[in-house]
C-alpha positions, 0 to 999 in steps of 0.5 A: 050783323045779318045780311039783311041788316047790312042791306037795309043799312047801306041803303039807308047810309046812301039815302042820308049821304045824298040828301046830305049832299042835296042840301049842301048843294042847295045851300050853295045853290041858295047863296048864290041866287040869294046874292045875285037878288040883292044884287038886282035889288040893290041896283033897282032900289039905288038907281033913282036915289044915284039919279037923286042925288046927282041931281041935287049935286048938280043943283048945288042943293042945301046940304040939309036938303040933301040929307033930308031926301036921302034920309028918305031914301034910306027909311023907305028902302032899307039902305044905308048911305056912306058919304066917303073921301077918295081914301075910303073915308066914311065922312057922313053916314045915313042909316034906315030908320035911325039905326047904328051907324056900320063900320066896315073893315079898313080898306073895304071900301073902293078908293078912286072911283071913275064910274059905279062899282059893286061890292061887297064888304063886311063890318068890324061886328062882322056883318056882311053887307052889299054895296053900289058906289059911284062917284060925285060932283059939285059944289057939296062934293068939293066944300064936304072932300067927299068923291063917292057916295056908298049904298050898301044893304045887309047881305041876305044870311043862307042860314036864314034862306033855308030856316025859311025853306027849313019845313018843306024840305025836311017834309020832302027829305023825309018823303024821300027818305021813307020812300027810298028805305022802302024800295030799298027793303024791297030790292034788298028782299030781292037779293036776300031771299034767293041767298036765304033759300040757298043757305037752307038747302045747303044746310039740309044736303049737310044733312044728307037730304041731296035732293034740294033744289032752289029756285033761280031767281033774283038779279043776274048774279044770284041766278047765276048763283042758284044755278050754279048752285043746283048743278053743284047739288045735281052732282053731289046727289049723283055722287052720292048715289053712285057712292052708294051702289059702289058700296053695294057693288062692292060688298056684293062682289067681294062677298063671294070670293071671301065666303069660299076662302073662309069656308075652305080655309075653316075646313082646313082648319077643323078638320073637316077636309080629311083626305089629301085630295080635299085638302089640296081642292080647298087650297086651289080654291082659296088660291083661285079666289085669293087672286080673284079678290086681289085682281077685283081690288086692283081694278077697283083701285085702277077704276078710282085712279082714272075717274079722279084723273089720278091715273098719269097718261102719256101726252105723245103721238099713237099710230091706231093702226100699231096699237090695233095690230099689236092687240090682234097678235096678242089675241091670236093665240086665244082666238085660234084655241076658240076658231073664231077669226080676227079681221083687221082694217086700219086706215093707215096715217091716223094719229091721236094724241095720248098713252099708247099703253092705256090705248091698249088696254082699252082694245085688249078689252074689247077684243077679249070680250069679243072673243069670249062672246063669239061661238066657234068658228066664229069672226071678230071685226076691228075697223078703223076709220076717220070721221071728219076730226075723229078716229073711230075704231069699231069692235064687232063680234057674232055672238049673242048681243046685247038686249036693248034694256041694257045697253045703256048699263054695260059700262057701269061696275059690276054691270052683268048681262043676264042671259048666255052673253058672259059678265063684262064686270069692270073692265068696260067701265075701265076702258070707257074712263080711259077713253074719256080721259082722252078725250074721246067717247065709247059707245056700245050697240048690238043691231039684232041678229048681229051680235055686239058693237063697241066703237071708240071715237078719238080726236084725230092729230092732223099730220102733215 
């Protein structure tokens, strides 16, 4: 069954299921005001006859004559006249317009009566009937051994009440009920046709088509939906993407490295490096680019573990300052071979949480970077510094910058800036996932004339 359907039904099904309880509602509703009509009629139409014929007991009146008026009565009121003994005997009975005589069931009846008493009671064919009975005196009442006169009127059936109400509210129900089916197709619409649009544009990015997007729309919760949805949809198009230039950085990158071995490798093969010299040349190179390949395939590997968060990284205390220090001797060696001069400031005590290792590597880069892109006699800055809740470690060289263009693109794979400045390849792209696995961001900037600036902000770990 379709979403659609099942809306529309359970609509439907709340629809009957409140009419239904209307109407039973109404049912009681109409017995009760049904009875407490007869009962007010009953006590109208029986107070002057009550009054009659206490006047004609008092009057010592002819039994006939009593009889005569209250056949009278019960003629021109529908009523039904029980003359009783005080065991709830019937002795006399006066029925409407000669009609049979009512039997109501054994002890229905009230027995001793000091004053007038309402009731109900119902026959032995099952009728309901009301009553109103008082009590009598006087010469009639005493010869007759009758203690209490019984007026009693059949009891109003509910059945009948709503036969009679039978027409107008199907009429209304059915209003109701096509007017409710209405609305609810219209709310169902609602909810249905964002779900619908949402089910389409998945079944086309299952396609391959990511560039569907759907409209937020509906009660809160589907927008919630589309959104949540479109933002899914946002991402995978985005992965996709980056899938793909991954691919295309990939194939570009190793392509190089495998064309030399294979092309050294045939030459040995077929002959074609005759002499001792050639051979070795062409067995260095596919040595050099074996590595190459091998050092390009690790970092790709390290790439994907840190971005899919694969990568463990110590959760412990790291002093900047060591971690800075320990690059800079590191790097000594090879910033003297070039003359260019390491300056370190490091604000003492600054403390962040996470792998000092990692923390390393990430310097190691920048410095190496650094070094490579300073000229000679040149001078490479390490700074760092708190800010409000952060560390800031700034890495600052003189050489030849980076253009404006493409700062935003020197952390992506395989990213090379063009001009004299040297490749930066994957190792930037390395050190930036290993900052934002701490949590951190990595920012770079080249101000003119001022070479190359890449800051590291880290959440600071206050130490008492």
């Amino acid at each position: 069954m379709s979403l659609r359907l099942r809306l529309f039904a359970t609509y439907a099904t709340v629809v009957v299921v409140t009419l239904a309880v209307v109407a039973l509602g109404m049912s009681v509703l109409l017995r009760s005001y049904a009875d407490r009509l007869s009962d007010e009629r009953l006590e109208l139409t029986t107070r002057p006859i009550q009054v009659q014929v206490a006047s004609l007991v008092r009057n010592d009146a002819t039994q006939q004559e009593l009889f005569n008026a209250l056949q009278e009565q019960a003629d021109n009121n529908n009523i039904y006249l029980l003359f009783a003994d005080s065991s709830g005997n019937i002795i006399k009975q006066i029925t409407p317009n000669q009609s049979d005589y009512i039997s109501p069931r054994l002890g229905s009846l009230p027995i001793a009566l000091a004053k007038a008493e309402t009731g109900r009671f119902r026959t032995t064919d099952n009728r309901a009937f009301i009553f109103l009975a008082f009590p009598l005196t006087g010469q009639y009442a005493q010869s007759a051994g009758v203690d209490k006169l019984v007026l009693a009127m059949p009891r109003p059936n509910t059945l009948a009440v709503l036969a009679s109400l039978a027409w107008p509210f199907v009429l209304a129900a059915g209003i109701a009920l096509v007017v409710s089916l209405l609305i609810s197709l219209w709310l169902g619409r609602t909810i249905y046709r964002p779900l619908a649009g949402v089910t389409a544009a998945a079944q086309k990015i299952a396609q391959g088509d990511y560039s569907q997007r759907v409209a937020e729309e509906g009660p809160q919760e589907v927008q919630q939906l589309a959104g949540s949805f479109n933002r899914m949809a946002s991402e995978v198009e985005h992965s996709q993407t980056r899938l793909r230039q991954f691919v295309a950085d990939v194939s570009h990158e190793l392509k190089s490295p495998l064309t030399s071995i294979q092309g050294f490798a045939q030459a040995l093969l077929d002959g074609t490096a005759t002499d001792e010299i050639t051979r070795t040349k062409a067995i260095r190179i596919i040595e050099s680019e074996s590595k190459r390949l091998k050092r390009q395939v690790d970092e790709l590997l390290e790439l994907s573990r840190v971005q899919s968060g694969q990568a463990k990284l110590a959760r412990e205390p790291v002093d900047i300052a060591d971690v800075l220090s320990r690059c800079l001797d590191i790097y000594s060696v090879q910033a003297k071979e070039k003359q260019v001069e390491l300056h370190l400031y490091a604000e003492p005590g600054l403390t962040v949480t996470g792998d000092a290792d990692r923390l390393e590597q990430v310097f190691n880069n920048l410095l190496d970077n650094a070094i490579k892109n300073s000229p000679e006699a040149a001078q490479v800055g390490v700074v760092s510094h708190k800010t409000d809740s952060l560390v800031q470690i700034s890495v600052s060289d003189s050489g030849p910058g980076i253009p404006a263009d493409q700062l935003p693109h020197v952390f992506e794979r395989f990213y090379q800036v063009t001009g004299v400045r040297t490749g930066v390849g994957l190792g930037l792209a390395i050190a930036r996932e290993i900052v934002l696995a701490h949590g951190g961001t990595m920012e770079a900037s080249s101000p003119p004339g001022e070479g190359a600036r890449f800051t590291v902000s880290l959440p600071l770990v206050e130490t008492k």
